[in-house]
C-alpha positions in Angstrom: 32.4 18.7 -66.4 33.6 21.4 -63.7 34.6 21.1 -60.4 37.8 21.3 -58.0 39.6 18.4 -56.0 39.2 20.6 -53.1 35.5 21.4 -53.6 31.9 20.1 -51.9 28.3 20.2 -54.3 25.4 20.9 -51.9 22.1 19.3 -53.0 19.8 21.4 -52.0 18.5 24.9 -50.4 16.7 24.9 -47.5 18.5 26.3 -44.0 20.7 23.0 -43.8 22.5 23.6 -47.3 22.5 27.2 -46.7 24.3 27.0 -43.3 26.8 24.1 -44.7 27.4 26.0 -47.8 28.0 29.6 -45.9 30.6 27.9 -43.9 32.4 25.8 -46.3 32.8 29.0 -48.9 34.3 31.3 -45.3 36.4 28.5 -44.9 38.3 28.7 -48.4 36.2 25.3 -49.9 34.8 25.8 -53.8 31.0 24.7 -52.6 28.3 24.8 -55.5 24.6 24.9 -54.2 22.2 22.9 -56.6 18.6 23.9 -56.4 15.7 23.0 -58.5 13.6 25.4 -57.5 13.7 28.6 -58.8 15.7 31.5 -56.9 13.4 32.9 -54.9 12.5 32.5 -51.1 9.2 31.9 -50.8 6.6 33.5 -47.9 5.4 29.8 -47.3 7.1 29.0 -44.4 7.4 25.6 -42.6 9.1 26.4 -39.4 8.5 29.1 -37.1 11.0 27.8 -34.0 14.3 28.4 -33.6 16.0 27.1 -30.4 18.7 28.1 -28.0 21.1 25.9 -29.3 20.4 26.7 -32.7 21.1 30.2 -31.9 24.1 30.0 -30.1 25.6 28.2 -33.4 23.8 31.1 -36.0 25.4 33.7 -32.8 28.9 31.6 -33.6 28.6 33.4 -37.1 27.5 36.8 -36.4 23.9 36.1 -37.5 21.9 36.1 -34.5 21.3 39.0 -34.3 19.9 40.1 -37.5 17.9 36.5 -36.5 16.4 38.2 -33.4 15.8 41.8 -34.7 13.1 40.1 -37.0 11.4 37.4 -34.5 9.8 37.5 -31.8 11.7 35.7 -28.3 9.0 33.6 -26.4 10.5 32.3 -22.8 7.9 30.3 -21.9 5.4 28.3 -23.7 2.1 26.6 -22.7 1.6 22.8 -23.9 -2.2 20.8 -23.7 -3.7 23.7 -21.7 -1.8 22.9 -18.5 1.7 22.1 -19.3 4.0 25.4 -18.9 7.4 24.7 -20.6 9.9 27.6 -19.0 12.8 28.7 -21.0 14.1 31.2 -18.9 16.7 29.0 -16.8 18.3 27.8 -19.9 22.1 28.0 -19.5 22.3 29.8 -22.5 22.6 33.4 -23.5 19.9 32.6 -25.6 16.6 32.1 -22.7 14.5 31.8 -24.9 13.4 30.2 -28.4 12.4 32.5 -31.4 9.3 32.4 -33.1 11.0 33.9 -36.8 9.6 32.2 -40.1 11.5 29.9 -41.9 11.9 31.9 -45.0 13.6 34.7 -42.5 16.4 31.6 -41.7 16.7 31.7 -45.4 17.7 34.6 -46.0 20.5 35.4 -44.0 22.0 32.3 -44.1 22.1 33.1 -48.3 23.0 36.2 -47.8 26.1 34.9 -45.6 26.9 32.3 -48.2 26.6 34.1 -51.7 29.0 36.9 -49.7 31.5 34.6 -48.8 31.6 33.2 -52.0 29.1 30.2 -52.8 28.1 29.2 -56.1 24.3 28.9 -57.2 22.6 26.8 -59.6 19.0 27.5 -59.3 16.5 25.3 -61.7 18.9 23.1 -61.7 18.0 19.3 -60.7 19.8 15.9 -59.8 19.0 13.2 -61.9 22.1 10.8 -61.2 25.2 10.7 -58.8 28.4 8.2 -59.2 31.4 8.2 -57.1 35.0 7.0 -57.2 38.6 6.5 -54.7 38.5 10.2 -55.7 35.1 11.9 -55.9 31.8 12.5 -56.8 30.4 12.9 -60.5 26.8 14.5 -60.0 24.6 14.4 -62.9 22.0 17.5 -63.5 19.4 19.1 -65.8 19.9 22.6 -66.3 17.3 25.4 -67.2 17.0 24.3 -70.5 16.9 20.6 -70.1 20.3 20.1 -71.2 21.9 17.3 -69.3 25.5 18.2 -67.8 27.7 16.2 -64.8 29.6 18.2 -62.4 32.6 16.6 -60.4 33.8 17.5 -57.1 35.9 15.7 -53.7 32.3 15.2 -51.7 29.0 15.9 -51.8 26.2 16.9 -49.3 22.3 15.6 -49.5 20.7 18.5 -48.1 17.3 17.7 -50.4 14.8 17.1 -47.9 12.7 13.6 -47.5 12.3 12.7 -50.9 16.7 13.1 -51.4 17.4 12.3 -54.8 20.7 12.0 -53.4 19.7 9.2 -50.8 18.5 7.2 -53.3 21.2 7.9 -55.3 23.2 5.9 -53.1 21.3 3.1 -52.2 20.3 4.3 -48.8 17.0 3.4 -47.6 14.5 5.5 -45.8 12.9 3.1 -43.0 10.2 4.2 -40.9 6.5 4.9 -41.1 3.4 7.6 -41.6 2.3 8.7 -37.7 -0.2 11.0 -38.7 -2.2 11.7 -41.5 -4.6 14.4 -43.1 -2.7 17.6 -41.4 -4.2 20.5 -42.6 -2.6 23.8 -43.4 -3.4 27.4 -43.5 -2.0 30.6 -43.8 -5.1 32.7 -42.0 -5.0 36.3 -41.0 -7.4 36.3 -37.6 -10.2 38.5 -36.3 -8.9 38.0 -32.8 -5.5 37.9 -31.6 -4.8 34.4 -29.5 -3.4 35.3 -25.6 0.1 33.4 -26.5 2.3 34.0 -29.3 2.4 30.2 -29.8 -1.0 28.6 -29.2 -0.8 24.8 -29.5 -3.8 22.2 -27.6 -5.7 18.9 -28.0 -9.1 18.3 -26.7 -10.8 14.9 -28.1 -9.8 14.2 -31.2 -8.6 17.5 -32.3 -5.6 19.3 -32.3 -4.7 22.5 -33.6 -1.1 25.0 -33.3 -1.2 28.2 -34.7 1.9 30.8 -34.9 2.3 34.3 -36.5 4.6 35.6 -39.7 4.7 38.9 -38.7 3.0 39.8 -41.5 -0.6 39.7 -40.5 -0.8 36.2 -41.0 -0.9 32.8 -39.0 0.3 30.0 -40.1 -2.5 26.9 -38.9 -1.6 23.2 -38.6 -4.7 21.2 -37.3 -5.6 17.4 -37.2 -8.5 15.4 -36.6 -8.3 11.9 -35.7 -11.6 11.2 -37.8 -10.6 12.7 -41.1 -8.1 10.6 -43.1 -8.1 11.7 -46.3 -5.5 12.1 -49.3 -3.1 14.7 -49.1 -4.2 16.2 -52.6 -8.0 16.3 -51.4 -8.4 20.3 -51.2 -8.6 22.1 -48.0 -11.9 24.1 -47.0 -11.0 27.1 -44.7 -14.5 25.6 -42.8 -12.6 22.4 -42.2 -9.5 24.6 -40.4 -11.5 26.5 -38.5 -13.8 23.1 -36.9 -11.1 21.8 -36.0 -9.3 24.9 -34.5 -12.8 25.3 -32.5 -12.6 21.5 -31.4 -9.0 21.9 -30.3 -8.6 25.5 -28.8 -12.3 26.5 -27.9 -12.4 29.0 -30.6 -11.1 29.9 -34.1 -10.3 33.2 -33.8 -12.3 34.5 -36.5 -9.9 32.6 -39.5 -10.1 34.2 -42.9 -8.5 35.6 -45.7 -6.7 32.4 -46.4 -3.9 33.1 -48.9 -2.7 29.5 -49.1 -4.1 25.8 -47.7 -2.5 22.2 -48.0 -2.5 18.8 -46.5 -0.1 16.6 -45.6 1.0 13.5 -43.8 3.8 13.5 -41.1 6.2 10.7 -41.3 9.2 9.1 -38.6 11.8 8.3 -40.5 15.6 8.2 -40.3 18.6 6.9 -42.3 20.5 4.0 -41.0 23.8 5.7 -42.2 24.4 9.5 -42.9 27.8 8.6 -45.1 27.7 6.4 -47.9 32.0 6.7 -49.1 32.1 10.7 -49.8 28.4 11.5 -49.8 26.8 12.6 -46.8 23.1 13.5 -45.7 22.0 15.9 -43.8 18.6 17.4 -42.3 15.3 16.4 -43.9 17.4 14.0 -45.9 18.9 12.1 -43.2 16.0 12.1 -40.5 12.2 13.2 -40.6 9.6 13.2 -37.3 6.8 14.7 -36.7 6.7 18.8 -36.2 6.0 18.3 -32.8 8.3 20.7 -30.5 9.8 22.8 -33.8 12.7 20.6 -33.9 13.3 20.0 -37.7 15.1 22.7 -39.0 16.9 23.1 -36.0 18.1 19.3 -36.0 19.2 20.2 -39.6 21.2 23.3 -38.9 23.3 21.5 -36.0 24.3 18.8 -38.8 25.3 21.5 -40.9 27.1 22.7 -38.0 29.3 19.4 -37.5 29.9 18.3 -40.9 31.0 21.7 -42.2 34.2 22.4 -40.4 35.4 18.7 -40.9 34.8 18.7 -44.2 37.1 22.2 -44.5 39.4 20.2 -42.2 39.7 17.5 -44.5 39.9 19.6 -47.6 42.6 21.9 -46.7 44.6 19.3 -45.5 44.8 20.0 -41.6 42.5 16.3 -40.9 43.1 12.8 -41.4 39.6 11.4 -43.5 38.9 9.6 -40.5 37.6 12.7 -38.9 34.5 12.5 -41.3 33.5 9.2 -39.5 32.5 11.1 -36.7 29.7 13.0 -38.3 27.7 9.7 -38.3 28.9 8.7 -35.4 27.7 12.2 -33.2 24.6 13.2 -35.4 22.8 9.6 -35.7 22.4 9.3 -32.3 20.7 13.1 -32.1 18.9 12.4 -34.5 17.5 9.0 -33.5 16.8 10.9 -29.9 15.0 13.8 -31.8 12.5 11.0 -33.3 11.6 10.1 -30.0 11.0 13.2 -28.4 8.9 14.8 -31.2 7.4 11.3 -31.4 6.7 11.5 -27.4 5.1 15.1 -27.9 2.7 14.2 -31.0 1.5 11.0 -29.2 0.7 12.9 -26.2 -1.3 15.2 -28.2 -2.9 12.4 -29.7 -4.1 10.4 -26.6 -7.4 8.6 -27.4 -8.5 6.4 -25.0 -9.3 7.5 -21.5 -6.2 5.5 -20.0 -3.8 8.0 -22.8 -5.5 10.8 -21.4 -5.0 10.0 -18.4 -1.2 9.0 -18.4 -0.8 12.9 -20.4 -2.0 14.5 -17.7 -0.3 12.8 -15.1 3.1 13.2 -17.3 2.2 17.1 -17.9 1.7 17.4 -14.0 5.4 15.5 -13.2 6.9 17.7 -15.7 5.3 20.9 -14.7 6.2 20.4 -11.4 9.3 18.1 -11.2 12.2 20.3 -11.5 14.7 18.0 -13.0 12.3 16.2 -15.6 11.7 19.2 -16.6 14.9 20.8 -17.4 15.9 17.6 -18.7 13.1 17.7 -21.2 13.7 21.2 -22.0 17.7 20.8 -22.8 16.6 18.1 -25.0 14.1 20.4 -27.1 16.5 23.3 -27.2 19.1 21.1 -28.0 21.4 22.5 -25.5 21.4 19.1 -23.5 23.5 16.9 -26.1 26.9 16.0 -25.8 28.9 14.0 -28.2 30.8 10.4 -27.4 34.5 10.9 -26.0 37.4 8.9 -26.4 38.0 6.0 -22.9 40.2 8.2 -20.9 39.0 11.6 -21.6 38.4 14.6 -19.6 35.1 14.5 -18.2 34.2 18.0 -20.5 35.1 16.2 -23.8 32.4 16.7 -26.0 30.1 18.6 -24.4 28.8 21.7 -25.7 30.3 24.9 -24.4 28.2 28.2 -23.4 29.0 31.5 -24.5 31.7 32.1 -21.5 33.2 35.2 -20.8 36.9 35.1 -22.3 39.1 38.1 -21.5 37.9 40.8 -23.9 35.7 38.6 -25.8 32.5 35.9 -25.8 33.4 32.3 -26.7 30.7 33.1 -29.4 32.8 35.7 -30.6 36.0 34.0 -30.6 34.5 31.2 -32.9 33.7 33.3 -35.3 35.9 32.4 -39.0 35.1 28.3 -38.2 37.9 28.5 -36.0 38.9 26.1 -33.1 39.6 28.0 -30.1 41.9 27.6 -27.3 41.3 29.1 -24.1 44.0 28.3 -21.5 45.0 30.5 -17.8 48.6 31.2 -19.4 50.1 32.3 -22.5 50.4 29.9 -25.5 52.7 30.7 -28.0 52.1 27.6 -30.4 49.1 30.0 -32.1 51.5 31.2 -35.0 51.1 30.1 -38.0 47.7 29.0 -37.2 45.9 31.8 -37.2 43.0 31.0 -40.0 42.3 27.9 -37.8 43.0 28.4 -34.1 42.5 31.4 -32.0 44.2 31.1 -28.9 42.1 33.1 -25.5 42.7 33.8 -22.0 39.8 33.1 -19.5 38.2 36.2 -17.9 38.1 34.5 -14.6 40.7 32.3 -12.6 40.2 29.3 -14.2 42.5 26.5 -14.3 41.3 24.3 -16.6 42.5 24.5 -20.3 39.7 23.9 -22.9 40.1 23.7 -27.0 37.0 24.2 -28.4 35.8 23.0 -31.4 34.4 25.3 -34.4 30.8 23.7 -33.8 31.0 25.0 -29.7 31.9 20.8 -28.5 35.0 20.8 -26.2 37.4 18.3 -28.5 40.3 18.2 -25.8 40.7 19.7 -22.0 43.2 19.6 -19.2 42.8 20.6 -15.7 46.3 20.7 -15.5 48.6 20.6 -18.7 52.4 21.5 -19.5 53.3 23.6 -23.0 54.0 20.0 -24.2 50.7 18.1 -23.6 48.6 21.4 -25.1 51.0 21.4 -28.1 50.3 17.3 -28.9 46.7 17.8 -28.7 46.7 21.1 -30.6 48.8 19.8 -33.6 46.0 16.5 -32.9 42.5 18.2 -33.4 44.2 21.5 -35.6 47.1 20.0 -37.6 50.8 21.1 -37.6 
């Protein structure tokens, strides 16, 4: 048995567990990564979206970039053949959402996590998980099939909808199967579509298609006629009737170098905490693909269980802060069910009435600007803001842009998983804090004085507030 008081086991590989791990390890936590698959990132991507909000928190760690010199920024984005969703009065620096494979996520997020110090365990699986007043005892199978336990303060369920780790614990799964019988294909084309997304429904038929970069397109199509069972093979003719059904045309699909089928379930956890294991992404909450919200959903919990964890583990947090997780992520996560939900039964309107009410809905939100920037902020994920104490300032717990700070971007400033304060005088209470709290100046007259949290939510602000009142809720939200 190995492990650290101080230390968090990740379950799991995919973006979630990468990004948690990554900022854990730059935070000074022991975190071990367990993965059953072998180490490799495979070319067999499942998400090709990442939003604005998404980005902001990968630009909060220096990442975006790399991110956006190997995707492909789309600002607006056509929906059922009349719906235009515009991205380009997002108030973000990000006006846009990234089409970038999955596998691309990957890869920097390891690279961020094995560099800051992360530990690995590739082929190595879950098979049990006990926990006590003072930790978690995880149970594996190694390479060789030896069995082994590791021990450490918390652990993570990061291991997608089947968690081993859910189950572990006794949390159930409730929810149900919307659609069945997707098919998948990874198709190079004849004929390049008009949009870098393509997504439509006509009849029964619906079909989405979106590029690797590579050559390829990854296909996702669905016929409401054709329920079969997921391991029933998938004919590259199949693909490209439905793709003609949906679309108009199939754009001349071949060369498949890989087909599957699958179902698409709505499912979320009742609790993401169970005493000092926590779930997060696929494990905690599955929907339908509908608007590319998944592994962006995922990321942001990574994003707000991370630095309380670090909190907690270093000693600068009460445990109470951990509550919170549940208490700010459920509630997203519930909303993200309905909203992919909405989307997918949209696209699958059968009777003439359904049809009807989507194209009256498409219209309003085409043409009614505040439906549709409401909508949008919701997809992006820039529109959530997280429950605030009775009492507190109006800007507690929303998200904060990438303002301009004097010499810096907020972004910038964040950078480390630190809190920052950004006040219109000088604060000299920084010392001594200086791996947790940067303090900044605004670059404009601005009165008001804002701590931000490491995840970009306002955790405290004053529009007016003495040395003595930004000290109390400094040494609050930081620690002495």
């Amino acid at each position: 048995m190995n492990g650290t008081p101080s230390s968090v086991i990740v379950v799991g590989s995919g973006p979630t567990g990468l990004l948690l791990a990554g900022d854990l390890a730059t935070a000074g936590v022991p975190v071990t990564v367990l993965e059953k698959r072998p180490h490799r990132i495979s070319n067999l991507s499942r998400a090709f979206v990442v939003h604005a909000r998404t980005l902001e928190q990968l630009d909060a760690r220096g990442l975006a970039d790399a991110l956006e010199a190997v995707g492909r920024p789309l600002d607006r984005l056509r929906l059922f053949g009349r719906l235009t969703v515009d991205l380009a009065g997002l108030p973000s620096r990000f006006r846009h959402l990234l089409v970038v494979p999955q596998y691309e996520v990957e890869r920097i997020l390891e690279r961020r996590a094995v560099e800051a110090g992360a530990v690995f365990r590739h082929e190595t699986e879950v098979t049990g998980l006990t926990q006590d007043a003072d930790g978690v005892t995880v149970e594996v199978r190694g390479p060789d099939g030896a069995p082994g336990t590791l021990r450490a303060a918390y652990a993570v369920g990061a291991d997608g909808m089947r968690s081993t780790v859910r189950r572990a614990v006794g949390l159930p799964f409730p929810g149900r199967s919307v659609i069945r019988s997707v098919v998948l294909a990874d198709v190079r084309l004849a004929e390049e579509p008009e949009d870098l997304l393509t997504a439509d429904a006509a009849g029964d038929a619906f079909a989405f298609l979106a590029p690797f970069g590579d050559g390829y397109h990854r296909v996702i199509a669905w016929h409401r006629g054709r329920d079969v069972p997921d391991d029933r093979p998938v004919d590259l003719d199949e693909v490209r009737e439905i793709a003609r059904l949906a679309l108009g045309r199939d754009f001349g699909m071949h060369d498949a170098r890989w087909t599957s089928r699958f179902h698409s379930d709505e499912r979320q956890a009742p609790a993401y905490r169970a005493g000092r294991v926590f779930l997060a992404g696929d494990a905690a909450h599955v929907h339908t693909p509908a608007g590319g919200q998944g592994m962006n959903t995922g990321l942001q919990d990574a994003a707000n269980l991370s630095w309380k964890l670090a909190a907690v583990l270093r000693g600068h947090a009460r445990p109470e802060l951990l509550d919170t997780y549940q208490a700010e992520r459920h509630p997203v996560g519930r909303s993200v069910l309905r909203s992919s939900g909405a989307i997918v039964r949209l696209a699958m309107a059968a009777r003439p009435w359904t049809r009807a009410l989507r194209a009256a809905l498409t219209t309003v939100l085409d043409h009614v600007g505040p439906a549709h920037r409401a909508v949008v902020a919701r997809i992006t994920g820039v529109g959530y803001r997280y429950p605030a104490p009775r009492g507190a300032h109006r800007l507690t717990g929303t998200r904060v842009p990438d303002v301009a700070l004097a010499g810096k971007r907020l972004h910038e400033a964040l950078r480390g998983g630190r809190f920052v304060l950004i006040t219109p005088e000088a604060y000299p209470g920084g010392d001594g804090r200086g791996d947790r709290l940067a303090v900044e100046r605004w670059a404009s007259g601005r009165r008001t004085t804002v701590l931000v949290r490491p995840d970009g939510y306002v955790a405290w602000a004053a529009d007016a507030a003495d040395p003595a009142a930004v000290e109390r809720a400094v040494t609050a939200h930081v620690g002495g």
